[in-house]
C-alpha positions in Angstrom: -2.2 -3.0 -1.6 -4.3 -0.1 -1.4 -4.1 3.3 -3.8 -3.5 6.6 -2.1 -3.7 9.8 -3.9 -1.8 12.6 -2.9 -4.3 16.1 -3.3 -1.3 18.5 -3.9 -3.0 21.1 -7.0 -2.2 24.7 -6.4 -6.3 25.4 -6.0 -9.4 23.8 -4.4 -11.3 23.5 -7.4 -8.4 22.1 -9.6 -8.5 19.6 -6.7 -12.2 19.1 -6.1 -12.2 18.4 -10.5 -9.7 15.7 -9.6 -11.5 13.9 -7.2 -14.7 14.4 -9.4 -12.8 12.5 -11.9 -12.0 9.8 -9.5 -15.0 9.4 -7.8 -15.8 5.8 -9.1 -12.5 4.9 -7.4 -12.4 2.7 -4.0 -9.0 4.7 -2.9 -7.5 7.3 -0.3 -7.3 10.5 -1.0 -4.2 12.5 1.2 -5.2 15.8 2.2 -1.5 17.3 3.0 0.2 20.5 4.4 -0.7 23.0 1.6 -4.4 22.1 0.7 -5.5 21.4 4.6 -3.7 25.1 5.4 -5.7 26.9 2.2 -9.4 24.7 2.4 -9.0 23.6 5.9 -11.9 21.8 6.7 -14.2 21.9 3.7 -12.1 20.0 1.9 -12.7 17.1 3.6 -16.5 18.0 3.5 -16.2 18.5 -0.1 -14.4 15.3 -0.8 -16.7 13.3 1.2 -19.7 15.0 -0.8 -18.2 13.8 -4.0 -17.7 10.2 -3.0 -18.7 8.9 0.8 -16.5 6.3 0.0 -13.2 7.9 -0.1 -11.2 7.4 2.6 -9.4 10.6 4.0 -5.9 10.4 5.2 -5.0 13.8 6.6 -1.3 14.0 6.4 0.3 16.9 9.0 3.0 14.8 10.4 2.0 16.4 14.2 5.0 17.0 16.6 4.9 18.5 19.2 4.8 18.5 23.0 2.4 15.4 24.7 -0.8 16.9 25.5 -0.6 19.2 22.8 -0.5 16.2 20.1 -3.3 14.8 22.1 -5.5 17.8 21.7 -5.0 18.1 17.7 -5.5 14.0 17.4 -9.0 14.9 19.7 -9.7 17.8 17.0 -8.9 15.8 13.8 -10.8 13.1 14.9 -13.9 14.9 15.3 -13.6 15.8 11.6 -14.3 12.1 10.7 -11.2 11.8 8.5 -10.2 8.1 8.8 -6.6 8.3 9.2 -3.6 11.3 10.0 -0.4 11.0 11.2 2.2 12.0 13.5 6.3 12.2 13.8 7.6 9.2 15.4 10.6 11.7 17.0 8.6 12.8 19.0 8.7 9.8 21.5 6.9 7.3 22.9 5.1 9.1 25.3 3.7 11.4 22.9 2.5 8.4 20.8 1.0 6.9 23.6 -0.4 10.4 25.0 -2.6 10.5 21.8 -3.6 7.2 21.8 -5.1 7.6 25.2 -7.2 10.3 24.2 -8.5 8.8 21.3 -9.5 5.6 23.2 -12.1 7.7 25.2 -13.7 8.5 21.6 -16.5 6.5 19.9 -14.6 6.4 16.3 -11.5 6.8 15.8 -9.1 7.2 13.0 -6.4 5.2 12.0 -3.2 6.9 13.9 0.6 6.4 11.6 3.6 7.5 12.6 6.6 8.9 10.1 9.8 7.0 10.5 12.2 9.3 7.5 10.8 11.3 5.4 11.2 9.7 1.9 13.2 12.9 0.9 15.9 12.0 2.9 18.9 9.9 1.4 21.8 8.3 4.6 23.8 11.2 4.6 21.1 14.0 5.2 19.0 11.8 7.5 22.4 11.0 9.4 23.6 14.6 9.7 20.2 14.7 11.9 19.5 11.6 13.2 23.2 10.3 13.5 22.0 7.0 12.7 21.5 4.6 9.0 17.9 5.2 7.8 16.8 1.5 8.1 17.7 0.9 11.5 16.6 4.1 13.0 13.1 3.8 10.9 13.0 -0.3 12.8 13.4 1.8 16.4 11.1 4.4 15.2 8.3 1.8 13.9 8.8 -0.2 17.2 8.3 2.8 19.8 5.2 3.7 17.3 4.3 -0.1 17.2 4.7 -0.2 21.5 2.6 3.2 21.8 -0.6 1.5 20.1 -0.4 3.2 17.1 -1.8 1.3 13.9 1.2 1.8 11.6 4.0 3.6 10.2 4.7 6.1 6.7 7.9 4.7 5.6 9.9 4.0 2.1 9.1 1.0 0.7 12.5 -0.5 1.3 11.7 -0.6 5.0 8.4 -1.8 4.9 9.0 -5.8 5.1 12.3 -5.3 8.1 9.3 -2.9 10.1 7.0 -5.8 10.0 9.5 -8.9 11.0 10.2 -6.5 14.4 6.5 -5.6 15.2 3.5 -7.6 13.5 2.2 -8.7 9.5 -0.6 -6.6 10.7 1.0 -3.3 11.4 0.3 -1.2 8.1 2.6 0.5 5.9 2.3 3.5 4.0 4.7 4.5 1.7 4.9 8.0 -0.2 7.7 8.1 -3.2 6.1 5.8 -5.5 6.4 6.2 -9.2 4.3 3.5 -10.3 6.1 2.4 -13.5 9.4 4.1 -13.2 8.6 7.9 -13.4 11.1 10.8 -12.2 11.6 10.9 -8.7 11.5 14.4 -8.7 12.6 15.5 -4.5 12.4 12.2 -3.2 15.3 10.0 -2.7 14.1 6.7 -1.8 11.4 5.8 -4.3 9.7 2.2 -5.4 7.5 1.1 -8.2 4.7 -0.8 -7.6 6.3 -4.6 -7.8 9.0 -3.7 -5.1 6.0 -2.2 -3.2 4.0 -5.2 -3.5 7.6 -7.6 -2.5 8.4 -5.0 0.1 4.9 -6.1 1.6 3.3 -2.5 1.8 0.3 -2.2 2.8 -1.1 1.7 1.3 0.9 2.9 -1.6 0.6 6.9 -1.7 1.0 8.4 -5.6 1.1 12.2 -6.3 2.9 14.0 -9.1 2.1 10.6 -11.9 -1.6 10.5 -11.3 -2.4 14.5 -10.4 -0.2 16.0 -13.2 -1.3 13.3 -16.2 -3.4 14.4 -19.0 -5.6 11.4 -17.8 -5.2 10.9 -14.0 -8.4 8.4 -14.3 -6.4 6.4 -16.6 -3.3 6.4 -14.7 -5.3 5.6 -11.8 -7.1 2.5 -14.0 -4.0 1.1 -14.9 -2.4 1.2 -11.3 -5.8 -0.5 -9.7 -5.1 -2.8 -12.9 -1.7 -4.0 -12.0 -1.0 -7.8 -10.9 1.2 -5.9 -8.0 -2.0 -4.3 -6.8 -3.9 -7.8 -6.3 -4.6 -9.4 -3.3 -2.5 -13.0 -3.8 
């Protein structure tokens, strides 16, 4: 499995200090909603100055109509962040709209699709969906799987169904995890690291235990550190 952090300080420099701190690191780093809408841009420069290495996973969950998605896939891509993501409800042909447009590109990044929100326990996500979260999340990971697309954010519970129906090498993300059992805070479906690693996920995405720690670094250390984390 591969580490993920989740950049959600309340300022750019608070964030900038935390990736400073975890520049030694071979990890994501997920640029989300709040700090893309305040920095825009230059925080991705700004992270990539810190550490070339990080890889950027620009998380703002696009839906909308076809060509529209296509257009903000062609302008995120031009960016150089190596992976973002869109709604899987938003159909097929979206998907598939995007993925046409970034096959005319030279580089492109990595293109994930959200099944359910991890917020969402079966009654709220069936007051919407009308529909159990793990086999709508299966439909919603096999129209993204059908489109082209390289992957799926998910809970870890679904992670291992979603690759039996589409392919080993279809990657999973999973926000919600609490690495050794912290509070779940406002997510519902949750996961430490060893159901992660049984669950067969590929990207684990942490937040709140490694960017609110006295010691993120250390956190971080004793995540990378964990037999779950290993390659078997």
């Amino acid at each position: 499995m591969e580490l993920c952090v989740a950049l959600d300080k309340p300022e750019m420099e608070q964030t900038l200090a935390l990736a400073r701190e975890l520049r030694e690191f071979d990890i994501w780093m997920k640029v989300g909603f709040r700090s893309f809408i305040r920095d825009g841009r230059n925080l991705i420069d700004e992270l990539k100055a810190i550490n070339p290495g990080f890889k950027i996973f620009l998380d703002l969950k696009l839906y909308d109509i076809p060509n529209t998605m296509a257009d903000a896939a062609e302008e995120i891509a031009k960016m150089g962040v190596d992976m973002f993501n869109v709604h899987a409800s938003s159909g097929e042909k979206a998907m598939k709209t995007v993925m046409q447009r970034l096959g005319g590109l030279d580089r492109r990044p990595l293109v994930l699709a959200v099944t359910a929100l991890t917020s969402f326990d079966n009654e709220s996500f069936g007051y919407i969906y009308n529909e159990n979260i793990a086999q709508k999340a299966d439909r919603f990971a096999k129209d993204s799987f059908d489109a082209g697309l390289d992957g799926v954010v998910c809970s870890a519970f679904e992670s291992a169904s979603i690759k039996n129906i589409t392919s080993e090498n279809f990657l999973t993300l999973t926000p919600g995890i609490r690495p050794f059992g912290e509070d779940a805070g406002d997510q519902a479906r949750v996961a430490d690291l060893a159901v992660a690693k049984s669950e067969e996920v590929d990207i684990i995405v942490v937040g709140r235990p490694i960017y609110k720690a006295d010691n993120p670094k250390a956190v971080v250390e004793k995540i990378l550190g964990d037999s779950s984390m290993q390659t078997a």
